[in-house]
Backbone bond lengths (Angstrom), bond angles and torsions (degrees), N, CA, C in turn:
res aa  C-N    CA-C-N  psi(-1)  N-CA   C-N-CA  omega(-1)  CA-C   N-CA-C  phi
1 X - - - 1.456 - - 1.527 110.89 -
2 X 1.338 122.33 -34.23 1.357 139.03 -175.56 1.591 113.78 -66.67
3 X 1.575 102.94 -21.56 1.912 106.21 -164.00 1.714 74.80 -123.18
4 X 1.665 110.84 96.56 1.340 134.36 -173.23 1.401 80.81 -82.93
5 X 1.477 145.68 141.09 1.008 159.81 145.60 2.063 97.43 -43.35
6 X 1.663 121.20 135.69 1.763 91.66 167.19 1.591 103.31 -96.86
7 X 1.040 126.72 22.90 1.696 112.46 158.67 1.399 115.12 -80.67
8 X 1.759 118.49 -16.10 0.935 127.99 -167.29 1.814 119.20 -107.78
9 X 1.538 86.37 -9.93 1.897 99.62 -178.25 1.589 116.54 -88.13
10 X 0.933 144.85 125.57 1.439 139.52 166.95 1.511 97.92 -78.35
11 X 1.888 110.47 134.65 1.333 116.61 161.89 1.238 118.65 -111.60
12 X 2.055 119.64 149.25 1.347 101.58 -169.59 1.419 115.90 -47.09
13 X 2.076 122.82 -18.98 1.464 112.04 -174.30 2.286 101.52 -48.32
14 X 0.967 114.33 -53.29 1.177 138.34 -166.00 1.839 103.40 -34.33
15 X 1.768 96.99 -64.46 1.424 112.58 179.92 1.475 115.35 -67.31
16 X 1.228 113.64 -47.61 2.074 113.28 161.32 1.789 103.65 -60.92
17 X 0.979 137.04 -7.48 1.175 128.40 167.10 1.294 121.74 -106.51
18 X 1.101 125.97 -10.83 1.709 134.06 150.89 1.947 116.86 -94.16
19 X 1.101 105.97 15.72 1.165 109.75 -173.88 1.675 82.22 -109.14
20 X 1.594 106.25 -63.03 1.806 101.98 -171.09 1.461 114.19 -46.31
21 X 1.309 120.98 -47.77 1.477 128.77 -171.41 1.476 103.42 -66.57
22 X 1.674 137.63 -44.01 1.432 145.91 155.01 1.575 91.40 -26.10
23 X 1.295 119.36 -77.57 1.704 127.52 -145.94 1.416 97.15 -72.90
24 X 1.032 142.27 -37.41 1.178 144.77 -159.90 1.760 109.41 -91.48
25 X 1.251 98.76 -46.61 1.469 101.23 160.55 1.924 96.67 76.07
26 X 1.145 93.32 39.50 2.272 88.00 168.55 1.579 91.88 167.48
27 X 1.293 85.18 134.52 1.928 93.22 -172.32 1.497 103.51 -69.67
28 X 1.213 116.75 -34.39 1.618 126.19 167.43 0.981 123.30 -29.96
29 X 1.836 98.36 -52.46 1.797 100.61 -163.00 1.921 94.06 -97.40
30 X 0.746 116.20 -21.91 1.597 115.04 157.99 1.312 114.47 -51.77
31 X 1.563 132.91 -65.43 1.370 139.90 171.05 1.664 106.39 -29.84
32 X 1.572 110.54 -41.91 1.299 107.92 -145.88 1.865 106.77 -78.74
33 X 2.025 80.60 -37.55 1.540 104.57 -168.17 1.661 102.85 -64.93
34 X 1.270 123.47 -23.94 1.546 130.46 -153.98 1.289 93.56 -105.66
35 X 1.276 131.61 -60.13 1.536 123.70 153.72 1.659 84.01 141.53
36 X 1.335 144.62 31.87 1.510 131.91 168.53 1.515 102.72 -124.77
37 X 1.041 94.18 -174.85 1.546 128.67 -167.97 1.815 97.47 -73.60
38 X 1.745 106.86 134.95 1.535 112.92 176.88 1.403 110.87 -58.17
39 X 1.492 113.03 -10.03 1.880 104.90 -151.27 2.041 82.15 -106.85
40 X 1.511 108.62 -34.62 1.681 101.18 176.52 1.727 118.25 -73.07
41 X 1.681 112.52 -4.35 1.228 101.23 168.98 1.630 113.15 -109.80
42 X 1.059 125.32 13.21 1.258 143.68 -176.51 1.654 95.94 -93.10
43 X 1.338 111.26 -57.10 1.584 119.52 -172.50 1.616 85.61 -65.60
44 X 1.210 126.46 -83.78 1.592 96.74 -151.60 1.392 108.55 -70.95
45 X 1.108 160.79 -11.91 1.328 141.52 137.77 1.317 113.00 -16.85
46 X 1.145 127.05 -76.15 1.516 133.14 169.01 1.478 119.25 -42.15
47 X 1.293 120.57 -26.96 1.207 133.49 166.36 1.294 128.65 -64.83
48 X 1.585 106.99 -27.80 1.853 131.93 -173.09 1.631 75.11 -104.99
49 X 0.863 143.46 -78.19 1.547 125.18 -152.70 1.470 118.47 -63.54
50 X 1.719 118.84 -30.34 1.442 115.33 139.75 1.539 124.91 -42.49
51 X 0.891 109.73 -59.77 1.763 98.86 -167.77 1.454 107.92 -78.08
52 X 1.499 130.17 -1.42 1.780 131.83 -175.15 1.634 108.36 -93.67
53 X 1.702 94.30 -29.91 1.546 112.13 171.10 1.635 103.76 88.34
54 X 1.520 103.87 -1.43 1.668 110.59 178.89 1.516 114.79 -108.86
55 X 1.148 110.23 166.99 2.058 119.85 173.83 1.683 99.01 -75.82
56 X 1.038 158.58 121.15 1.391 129.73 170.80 1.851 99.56 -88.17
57 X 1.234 96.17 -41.11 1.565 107.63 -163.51 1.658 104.28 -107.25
58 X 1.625 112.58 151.77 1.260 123.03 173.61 1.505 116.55 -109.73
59 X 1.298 132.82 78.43 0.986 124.28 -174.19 1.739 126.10 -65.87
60 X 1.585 109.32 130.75 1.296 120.71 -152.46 1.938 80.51 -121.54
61 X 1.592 92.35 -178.54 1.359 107.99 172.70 1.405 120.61 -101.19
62 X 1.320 100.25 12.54 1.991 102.39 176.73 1.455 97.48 -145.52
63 X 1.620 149.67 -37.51 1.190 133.48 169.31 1.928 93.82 -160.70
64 X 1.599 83.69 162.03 1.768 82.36 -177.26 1.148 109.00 -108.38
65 X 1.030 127.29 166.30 1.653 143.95 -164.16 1.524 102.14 -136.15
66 X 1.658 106.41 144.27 0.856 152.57 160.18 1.472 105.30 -21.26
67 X 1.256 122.61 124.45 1.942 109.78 152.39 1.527 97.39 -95.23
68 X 1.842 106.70 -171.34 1.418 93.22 170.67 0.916 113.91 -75.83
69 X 1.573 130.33 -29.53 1.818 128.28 178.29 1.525 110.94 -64.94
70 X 1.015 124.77 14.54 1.390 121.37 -156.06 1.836 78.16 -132.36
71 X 1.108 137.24 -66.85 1.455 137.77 178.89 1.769 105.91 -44.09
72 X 1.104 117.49 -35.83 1.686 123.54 -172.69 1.250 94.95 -109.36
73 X 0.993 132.14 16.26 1.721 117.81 147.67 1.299 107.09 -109.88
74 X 1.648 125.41 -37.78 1.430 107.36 168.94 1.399 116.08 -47.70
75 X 1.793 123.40 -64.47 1.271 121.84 -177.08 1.186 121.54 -45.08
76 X 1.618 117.41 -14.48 1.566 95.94 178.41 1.088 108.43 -109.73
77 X 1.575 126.77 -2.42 1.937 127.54 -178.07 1.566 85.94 -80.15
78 X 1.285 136.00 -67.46 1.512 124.13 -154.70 1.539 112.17 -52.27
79 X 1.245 132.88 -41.97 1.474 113.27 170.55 1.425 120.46 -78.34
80 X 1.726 127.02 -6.39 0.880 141.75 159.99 1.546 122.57 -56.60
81 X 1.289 120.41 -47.02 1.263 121.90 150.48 1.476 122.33 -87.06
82 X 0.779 134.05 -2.44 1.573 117.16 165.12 1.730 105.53 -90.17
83 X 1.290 106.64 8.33 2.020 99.01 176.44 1.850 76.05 -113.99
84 X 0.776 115.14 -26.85 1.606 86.47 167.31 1.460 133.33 -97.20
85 X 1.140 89.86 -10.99 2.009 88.93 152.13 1.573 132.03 -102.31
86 X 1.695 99.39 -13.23 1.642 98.43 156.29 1.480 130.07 -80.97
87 X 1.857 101.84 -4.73 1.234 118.37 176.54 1.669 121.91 -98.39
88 X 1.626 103.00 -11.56 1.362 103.87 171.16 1.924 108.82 -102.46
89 X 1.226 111.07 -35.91 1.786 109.09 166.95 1.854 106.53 -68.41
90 X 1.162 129.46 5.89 1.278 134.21 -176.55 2.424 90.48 -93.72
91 X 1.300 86.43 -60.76 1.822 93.92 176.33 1.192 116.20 -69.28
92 X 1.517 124.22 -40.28 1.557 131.91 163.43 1.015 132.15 -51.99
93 X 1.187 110.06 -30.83 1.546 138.78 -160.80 2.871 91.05 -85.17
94 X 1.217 84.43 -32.92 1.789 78.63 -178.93 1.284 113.98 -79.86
95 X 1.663 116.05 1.73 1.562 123.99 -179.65 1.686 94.75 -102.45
96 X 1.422 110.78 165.24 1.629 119.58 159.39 1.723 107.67 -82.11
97 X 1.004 112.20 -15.01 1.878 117.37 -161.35 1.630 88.54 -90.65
98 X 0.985 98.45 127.26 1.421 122.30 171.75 1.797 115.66 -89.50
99 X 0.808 124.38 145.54 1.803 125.24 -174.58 1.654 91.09 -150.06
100 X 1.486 81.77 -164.39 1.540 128.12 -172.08 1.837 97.73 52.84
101 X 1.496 112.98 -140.53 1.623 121.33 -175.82 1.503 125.92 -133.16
102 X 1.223 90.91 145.04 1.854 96.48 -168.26 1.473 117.39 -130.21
103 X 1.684 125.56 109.06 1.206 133.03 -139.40 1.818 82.36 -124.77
104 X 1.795 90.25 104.97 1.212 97.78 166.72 1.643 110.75 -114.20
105 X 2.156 116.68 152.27 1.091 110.14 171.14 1.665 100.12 -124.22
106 X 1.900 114.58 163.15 0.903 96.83 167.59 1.465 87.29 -145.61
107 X 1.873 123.78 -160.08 1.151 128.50 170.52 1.117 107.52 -84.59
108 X 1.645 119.75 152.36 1.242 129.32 162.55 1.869 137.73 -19.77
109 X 1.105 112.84 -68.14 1.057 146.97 140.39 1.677 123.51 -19.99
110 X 1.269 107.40 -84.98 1.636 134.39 167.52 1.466 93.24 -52.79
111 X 1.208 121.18 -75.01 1.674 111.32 -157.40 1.351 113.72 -74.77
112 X 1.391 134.25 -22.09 1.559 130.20 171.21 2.196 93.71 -71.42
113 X 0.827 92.74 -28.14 1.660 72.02 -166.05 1.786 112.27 -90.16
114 X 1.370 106.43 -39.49 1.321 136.38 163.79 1.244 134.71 -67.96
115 X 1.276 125.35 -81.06 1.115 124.06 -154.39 2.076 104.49 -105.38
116 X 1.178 89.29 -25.86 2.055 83.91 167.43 1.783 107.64 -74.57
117 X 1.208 136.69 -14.67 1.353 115.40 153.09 1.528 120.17 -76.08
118 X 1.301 119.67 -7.25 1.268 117.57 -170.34 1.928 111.16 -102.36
119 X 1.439 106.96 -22.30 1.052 140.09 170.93 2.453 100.34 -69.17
120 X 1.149 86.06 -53.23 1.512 91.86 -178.46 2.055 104.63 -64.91
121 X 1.523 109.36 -67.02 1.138 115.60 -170.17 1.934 90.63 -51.65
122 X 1.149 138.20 -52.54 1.254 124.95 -159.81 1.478 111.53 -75.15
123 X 1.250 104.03 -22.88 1.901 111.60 168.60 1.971 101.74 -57.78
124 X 1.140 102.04 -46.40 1.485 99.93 -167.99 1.404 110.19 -69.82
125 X 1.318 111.10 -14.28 1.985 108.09 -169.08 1.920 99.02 -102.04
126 X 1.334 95.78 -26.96 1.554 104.02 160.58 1.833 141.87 -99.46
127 X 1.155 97.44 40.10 1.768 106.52 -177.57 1.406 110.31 -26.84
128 X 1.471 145.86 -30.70 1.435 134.02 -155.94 1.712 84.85 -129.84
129 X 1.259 123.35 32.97 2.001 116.06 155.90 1.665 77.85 -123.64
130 X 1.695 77.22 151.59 1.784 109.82 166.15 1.308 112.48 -106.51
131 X 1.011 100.05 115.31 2.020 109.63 -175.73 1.751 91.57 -103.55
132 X 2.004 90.53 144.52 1.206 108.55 158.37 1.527 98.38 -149.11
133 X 1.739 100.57 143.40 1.382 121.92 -179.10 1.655 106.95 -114.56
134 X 0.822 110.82 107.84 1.703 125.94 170.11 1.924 111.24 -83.56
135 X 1.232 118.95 130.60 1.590 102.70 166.19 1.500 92.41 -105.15
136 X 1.244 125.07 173.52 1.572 127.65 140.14 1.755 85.55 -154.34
137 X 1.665 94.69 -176.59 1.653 118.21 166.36 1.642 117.41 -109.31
138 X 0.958 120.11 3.90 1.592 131.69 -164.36 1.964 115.78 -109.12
139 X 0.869 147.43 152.30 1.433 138.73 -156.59 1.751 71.71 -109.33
140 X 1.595 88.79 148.98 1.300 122.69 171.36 1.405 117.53 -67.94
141 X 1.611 117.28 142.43 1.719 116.80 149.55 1.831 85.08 -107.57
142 X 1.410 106.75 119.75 1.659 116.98 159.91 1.532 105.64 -48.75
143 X 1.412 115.99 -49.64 1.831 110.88 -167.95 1.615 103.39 -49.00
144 X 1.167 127.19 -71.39 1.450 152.34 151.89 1.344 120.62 -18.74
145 X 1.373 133.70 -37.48 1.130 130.73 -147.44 1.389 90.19 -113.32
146 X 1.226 141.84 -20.64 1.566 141.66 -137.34 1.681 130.11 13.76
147 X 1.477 103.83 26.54 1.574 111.76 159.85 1.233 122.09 -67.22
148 X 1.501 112.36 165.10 1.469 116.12 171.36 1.228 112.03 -117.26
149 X 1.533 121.23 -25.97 1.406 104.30 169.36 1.712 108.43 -137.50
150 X 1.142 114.28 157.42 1.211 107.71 -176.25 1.471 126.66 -120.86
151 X 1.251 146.60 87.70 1.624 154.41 -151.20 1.363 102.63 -83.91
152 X 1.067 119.55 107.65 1.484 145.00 -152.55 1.539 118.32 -126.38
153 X 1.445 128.37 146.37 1.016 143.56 156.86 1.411 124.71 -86.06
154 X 1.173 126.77 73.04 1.703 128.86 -168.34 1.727 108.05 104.37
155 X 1.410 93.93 160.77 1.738 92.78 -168.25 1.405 110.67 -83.70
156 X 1.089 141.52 149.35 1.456 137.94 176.65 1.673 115.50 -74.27
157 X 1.007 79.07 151.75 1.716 106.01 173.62 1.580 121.85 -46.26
158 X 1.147 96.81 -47.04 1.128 89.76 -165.17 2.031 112.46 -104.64
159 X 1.254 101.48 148.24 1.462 114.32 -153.68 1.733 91.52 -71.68
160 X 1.527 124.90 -32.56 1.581 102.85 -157.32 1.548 101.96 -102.03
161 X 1.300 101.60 43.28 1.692 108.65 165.97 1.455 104.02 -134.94
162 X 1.657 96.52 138.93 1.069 115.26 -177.24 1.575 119.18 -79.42
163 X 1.737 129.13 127.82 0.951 117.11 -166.53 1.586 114.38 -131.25
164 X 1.697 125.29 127.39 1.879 103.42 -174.05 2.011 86.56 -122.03
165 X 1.404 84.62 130.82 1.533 101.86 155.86 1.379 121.96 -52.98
166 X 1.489 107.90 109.31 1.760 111.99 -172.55 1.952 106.95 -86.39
167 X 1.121 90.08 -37.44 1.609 82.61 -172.41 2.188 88.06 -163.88
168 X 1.642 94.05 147.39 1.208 94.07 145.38 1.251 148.80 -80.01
169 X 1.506 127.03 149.55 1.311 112.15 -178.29 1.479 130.80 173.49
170 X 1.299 80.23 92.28 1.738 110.78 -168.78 1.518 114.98 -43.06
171 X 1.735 102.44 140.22 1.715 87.06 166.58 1.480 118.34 -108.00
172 X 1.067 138.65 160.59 1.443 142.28 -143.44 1.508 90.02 -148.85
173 X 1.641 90.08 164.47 1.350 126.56 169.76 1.556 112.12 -87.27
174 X 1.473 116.13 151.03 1.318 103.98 179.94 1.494 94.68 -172.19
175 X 1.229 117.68 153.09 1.156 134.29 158.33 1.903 128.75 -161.06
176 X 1.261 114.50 170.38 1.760 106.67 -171.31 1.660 111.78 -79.55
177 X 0.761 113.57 152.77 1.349 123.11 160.23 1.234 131.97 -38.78
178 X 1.879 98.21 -45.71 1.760 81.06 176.87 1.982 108.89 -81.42
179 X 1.530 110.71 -15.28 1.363 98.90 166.57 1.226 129.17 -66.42
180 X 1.543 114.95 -8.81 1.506 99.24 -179.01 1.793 105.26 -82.77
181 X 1.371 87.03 -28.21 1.657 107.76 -169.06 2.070 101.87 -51.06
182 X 1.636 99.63 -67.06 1.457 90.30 161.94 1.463 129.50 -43.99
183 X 1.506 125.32 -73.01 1.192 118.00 -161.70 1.344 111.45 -118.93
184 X 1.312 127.27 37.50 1.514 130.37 172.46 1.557 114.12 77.89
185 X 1.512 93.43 -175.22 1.864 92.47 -174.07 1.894 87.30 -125.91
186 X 0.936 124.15 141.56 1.638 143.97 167.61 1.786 99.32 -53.82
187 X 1.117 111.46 135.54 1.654 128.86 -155.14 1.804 84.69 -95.42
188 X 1.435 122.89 -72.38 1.247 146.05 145.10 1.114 135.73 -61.54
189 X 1.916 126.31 163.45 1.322 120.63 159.65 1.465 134.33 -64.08
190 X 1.734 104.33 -8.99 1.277 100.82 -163.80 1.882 106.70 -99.13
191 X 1.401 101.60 -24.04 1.529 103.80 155.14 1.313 143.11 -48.48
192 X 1.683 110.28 -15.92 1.293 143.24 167.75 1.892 85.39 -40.54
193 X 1.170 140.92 -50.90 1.407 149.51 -125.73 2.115 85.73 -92.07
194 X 1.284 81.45 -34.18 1.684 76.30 168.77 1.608 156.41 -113.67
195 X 1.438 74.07 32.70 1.653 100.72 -164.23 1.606 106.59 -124.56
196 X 1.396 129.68 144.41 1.608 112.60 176.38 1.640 107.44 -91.21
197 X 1.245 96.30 155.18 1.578 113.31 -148.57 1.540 80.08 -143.62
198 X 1.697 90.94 142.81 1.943 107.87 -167.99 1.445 75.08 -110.87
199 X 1.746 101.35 124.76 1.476 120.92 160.92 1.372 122.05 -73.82
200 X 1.515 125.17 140.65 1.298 141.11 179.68 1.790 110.72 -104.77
201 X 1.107 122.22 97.58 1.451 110.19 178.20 1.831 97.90 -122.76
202 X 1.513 94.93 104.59 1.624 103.59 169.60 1.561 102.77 -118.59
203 X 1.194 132.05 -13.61 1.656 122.77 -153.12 1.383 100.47 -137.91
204 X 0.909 146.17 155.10 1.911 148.93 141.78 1.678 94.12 -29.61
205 X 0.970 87.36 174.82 1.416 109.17 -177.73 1.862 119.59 77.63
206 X 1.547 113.97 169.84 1.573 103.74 -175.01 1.644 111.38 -78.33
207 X 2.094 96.35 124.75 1.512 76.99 -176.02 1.898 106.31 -105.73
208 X 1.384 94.49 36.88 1.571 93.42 168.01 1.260 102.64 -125.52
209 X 1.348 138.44 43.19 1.690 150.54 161.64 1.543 94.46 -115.82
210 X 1.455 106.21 108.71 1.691 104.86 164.75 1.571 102.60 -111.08
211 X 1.560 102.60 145.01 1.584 120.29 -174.26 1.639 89.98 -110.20
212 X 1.613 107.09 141.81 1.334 137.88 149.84 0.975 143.66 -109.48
213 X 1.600 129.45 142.53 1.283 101.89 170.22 1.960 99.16 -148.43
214 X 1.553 110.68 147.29 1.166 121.42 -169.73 1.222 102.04 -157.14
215 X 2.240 111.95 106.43 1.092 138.57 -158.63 1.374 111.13 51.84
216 X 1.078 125.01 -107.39 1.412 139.84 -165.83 1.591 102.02 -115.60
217 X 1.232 129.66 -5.47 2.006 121.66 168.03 0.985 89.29 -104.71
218 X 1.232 87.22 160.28 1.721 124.24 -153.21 1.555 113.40 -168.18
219 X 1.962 109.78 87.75 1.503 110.48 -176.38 1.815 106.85 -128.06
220 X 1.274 100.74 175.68 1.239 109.31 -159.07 1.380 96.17 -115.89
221 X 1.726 127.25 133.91 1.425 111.40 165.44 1.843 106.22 -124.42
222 X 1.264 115.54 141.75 1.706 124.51 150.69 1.366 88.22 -51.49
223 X 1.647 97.46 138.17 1.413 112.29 136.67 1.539 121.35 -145.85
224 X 1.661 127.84 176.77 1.206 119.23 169.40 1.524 108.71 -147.82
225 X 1.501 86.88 167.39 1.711 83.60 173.80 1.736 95.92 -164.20
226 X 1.287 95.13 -170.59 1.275 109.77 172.66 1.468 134.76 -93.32
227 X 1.007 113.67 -18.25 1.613 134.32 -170.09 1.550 100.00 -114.76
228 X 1.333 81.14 121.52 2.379 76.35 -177.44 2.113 86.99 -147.57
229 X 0.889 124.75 139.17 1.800 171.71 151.12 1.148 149.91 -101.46
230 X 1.099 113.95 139.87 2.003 108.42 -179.95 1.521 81.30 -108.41
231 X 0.994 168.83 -108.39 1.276 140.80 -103.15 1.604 114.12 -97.25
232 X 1.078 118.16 121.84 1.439 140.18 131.18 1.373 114.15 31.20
233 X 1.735 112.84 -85.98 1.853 118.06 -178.92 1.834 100.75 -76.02
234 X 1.218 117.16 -14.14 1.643 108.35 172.52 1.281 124.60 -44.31
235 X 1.844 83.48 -49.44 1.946 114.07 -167.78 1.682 104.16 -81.64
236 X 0.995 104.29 -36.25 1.837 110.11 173.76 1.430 88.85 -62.91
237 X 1.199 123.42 -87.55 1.516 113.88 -167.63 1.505 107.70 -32.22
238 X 0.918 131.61 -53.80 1.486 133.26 -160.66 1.838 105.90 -48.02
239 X 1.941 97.98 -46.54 1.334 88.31 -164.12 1.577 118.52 -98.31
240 X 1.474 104.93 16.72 1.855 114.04 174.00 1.323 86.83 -102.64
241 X 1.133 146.10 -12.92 1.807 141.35 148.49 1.105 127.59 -52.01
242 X 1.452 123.93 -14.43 1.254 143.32 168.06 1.483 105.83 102.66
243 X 1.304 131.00 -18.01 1.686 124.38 -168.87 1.424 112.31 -63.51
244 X 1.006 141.22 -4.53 1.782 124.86 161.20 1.483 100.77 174.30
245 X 1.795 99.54 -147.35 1.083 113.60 -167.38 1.675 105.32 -108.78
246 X 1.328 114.97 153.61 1.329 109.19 -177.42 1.668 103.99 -136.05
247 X 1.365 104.82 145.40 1.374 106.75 177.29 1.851 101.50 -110.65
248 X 1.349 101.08 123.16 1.972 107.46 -172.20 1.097 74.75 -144.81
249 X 1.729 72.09 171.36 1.957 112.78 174.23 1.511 99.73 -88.71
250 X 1.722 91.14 148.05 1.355 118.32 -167.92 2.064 96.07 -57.75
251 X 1.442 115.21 -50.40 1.422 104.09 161.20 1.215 135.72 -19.76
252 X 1.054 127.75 -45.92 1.705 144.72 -135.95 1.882 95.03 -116.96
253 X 1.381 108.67 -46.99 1.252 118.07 -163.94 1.630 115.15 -87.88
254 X 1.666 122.74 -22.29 1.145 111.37 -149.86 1.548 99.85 -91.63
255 X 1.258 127.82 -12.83 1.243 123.76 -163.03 1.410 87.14 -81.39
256 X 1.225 130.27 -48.97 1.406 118.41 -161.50 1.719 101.15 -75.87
257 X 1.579 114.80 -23.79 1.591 97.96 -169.72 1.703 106.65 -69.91
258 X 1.816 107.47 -38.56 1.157 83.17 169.52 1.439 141.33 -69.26
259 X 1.221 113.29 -30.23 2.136 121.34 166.67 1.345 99.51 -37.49
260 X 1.564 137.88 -18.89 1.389 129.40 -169.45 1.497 107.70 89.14
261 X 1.870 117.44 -18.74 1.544 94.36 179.35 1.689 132.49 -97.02
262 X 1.127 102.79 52.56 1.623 124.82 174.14 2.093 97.32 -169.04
263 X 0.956 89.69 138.70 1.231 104.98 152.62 1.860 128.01 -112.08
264 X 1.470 111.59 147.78 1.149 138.87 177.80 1.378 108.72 -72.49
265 X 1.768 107.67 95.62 1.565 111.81 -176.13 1.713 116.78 -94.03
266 X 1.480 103.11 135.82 1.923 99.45 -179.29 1.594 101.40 43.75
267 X 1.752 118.52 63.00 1.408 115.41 171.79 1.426 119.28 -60.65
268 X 1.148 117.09 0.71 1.657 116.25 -159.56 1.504 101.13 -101.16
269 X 1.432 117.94 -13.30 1.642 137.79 172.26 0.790 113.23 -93.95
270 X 1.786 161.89 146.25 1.073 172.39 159.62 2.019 116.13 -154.34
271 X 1.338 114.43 138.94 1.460 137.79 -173.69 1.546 102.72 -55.73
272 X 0.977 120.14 128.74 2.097 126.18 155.50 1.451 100.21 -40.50
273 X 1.393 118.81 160.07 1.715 122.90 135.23 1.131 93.96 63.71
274 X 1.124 120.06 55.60 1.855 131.62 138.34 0.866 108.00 -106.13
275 X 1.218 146.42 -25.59 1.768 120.24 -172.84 1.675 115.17 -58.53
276 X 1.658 95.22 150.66 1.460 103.19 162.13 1.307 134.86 -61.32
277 X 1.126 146.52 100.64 1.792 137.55 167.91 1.093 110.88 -109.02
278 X 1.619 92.51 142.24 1.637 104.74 162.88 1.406 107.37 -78.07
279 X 1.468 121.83 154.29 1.808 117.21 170.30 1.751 106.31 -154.28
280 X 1.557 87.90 126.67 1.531 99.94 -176.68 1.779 94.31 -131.18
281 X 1.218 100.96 164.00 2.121 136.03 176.05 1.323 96.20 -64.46
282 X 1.287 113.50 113.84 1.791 125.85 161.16 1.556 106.00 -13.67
283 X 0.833 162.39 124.91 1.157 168.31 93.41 1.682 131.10 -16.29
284 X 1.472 133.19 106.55 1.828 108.29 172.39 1.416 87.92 -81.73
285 X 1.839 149.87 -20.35 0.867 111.61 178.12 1.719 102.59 -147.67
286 X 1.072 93.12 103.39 1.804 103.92 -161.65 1.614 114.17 -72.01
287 X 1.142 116.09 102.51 1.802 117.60 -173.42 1.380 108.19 -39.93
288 X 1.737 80.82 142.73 1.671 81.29 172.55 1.438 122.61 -83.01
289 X 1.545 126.35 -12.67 1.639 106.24 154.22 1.658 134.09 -78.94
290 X 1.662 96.35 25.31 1.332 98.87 168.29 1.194 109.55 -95.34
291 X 1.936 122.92 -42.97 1.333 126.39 174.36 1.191 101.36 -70.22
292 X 0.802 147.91 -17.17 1.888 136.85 -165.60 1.599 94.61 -96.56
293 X 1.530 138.20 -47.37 1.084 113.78 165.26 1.600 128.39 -70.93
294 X 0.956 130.10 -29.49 1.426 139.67 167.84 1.537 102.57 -45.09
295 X 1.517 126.29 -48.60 1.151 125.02 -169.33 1.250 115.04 -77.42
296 X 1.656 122.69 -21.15 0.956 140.08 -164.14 1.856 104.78 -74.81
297 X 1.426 86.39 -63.18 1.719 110.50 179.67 1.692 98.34 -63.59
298 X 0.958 136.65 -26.13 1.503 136.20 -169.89 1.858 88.54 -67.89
299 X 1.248 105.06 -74.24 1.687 128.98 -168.13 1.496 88.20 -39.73
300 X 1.477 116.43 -72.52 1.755 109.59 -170.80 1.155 111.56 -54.10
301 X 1.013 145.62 -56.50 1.517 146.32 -168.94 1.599 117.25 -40.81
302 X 1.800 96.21 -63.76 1.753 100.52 164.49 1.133 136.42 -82.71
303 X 1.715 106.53 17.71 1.538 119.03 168.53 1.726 120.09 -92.33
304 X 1.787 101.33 -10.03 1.419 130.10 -175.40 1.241 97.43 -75.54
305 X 1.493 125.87 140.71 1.233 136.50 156.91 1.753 111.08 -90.46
């Protein structure tokens, strides 16, 4: 009984690999996330459902589903590996050397300028952790995404994620010089209504309603313009081109306000829900190369001018 045949043993690799293909829900996007070939995760799938003697999965032509043996093996691999990774960062955790892997995401923008040098310098102080840096523009589902931490613009929504303020960082008004030169600078916020303004559309919601706030008021203005974008350095470019006004993060904007080529519009006003956060999944026992990088990236960030 002891000399388990291994055609006949399931390894946790096995159960984290029927858990990803479960969460992910398409052998494709599993292939893609794991980094092999659709036809090498198809074979060992078939390989785990050979040796279990069950179907786990129903393969369809748009996503696969669950059998019931396939529903009661997920439920029992996911707490199965999390007592074995709260049981190996529990032994890891009495060394300084950090191991195993750490799947960080951030925004486009933020993480090419930010957080992939900080991601690099912490690769070098950690030789035996595996770092991965993901960008996207879209807010995370953690179940889905298989990150561990997430470097964010504003705090998330949702209450059962854990979230630490990395740095402050207001978003502002701004525009170039020669635009003010053409068509003036807005006296007020509510003049905003008459000036063209380079639209930002990254998220749901209205992205021609801008919120303010200065001390304790707090108003809302319409605006419009002509120039509208999903990314970030598009809309920066747009407004050292002279086409309007732009509302960014104090990040993005200050290097150029100080060079002189943007100016700092109605400074005494600035947007809610700019700050940076890190955001990770409740934890009962939260690795320590999650706090050790978090702390890491915290320290660099507010050491940045």
């Amino acid at each position: 009984m002891l000399n388990q045949s291994k055609e006949s043993r399931t390894s946790t690799d096995d159960l984290a690999f029927f858990v990803r293909i479960a969460t992910l829900g398409s052998l494709t996007a599993a292939a893609r996330d794991l980094g092999l070939s659709l036809a090498a995760v198809s074979k060992r799938l078939s390989q785990l459902e050979r040796r279990l003697g069950v179907q786990l999965l129903k393969r369809t032509t748009r996503r696969l589903e669950l059998t019931v043996e396939g529903r009661r093996y997920l439920e029992g691999a996911r707490p199965l590996l999390d007592q074995l990774a709260a049981l190996e960062e529990a032994v890891s955790s009495q060394t300084q050397v950090l191991r195993g892997t750490l799947n960080i995401n951030a925004s486009f923008g933020f993480g090419r300028r930010h957080v992939a040098p900080c991601v690099s310098a912490f690769a070098a102080l950690h030789p035996e952790l595996a770092l991965s840096l993901q960008l996207s523009s879209q807010p995370l589902n953690f179940l889905d995404a298989n990150v561990d931490i997430d470097v964010r613009v504003g705090e998330p929504p949702d209450s059962r994620l854990v979230a630490r303020r990395l740095r402050t960082n207001p978003r502002i008004l701004c525009c170039s010089p020669a635009y003010a030169a053409r068509c003036g600078l807005p006296d007020d916020i509510h003049a905003l209504a008459q000036h063209n303004c380079i639209l930002l559309r990254q998220h749901e919601g209205d992205f021609t309603l801008w919120r303010f706030v200065r001390e304790k008021e707090s108003v809302s203005q319409k605006v419009r313009g002509s120039l509208l974008t999903n990314d970030g350095e598009v809309a920066m470019r747009m407004a050292l081109d002279g086409h309007g006004i732009l509302l960014r993060s104090w990040w993005d904007a200050q290097h150029a306000i100080a060079r002189g080529e943007l100016l700092h519009v109605l400074p005494e006003w600035q947007a809610p829900d700019g700050d940076i956060f890190a955001v990770w999944q409740a934890q009962r026992q939260l690795p320590t190369r999650i706090t050790a990088f978090v702390d890491f990236l915290q320290a660099r960030l507010r050491a940045e001018t």
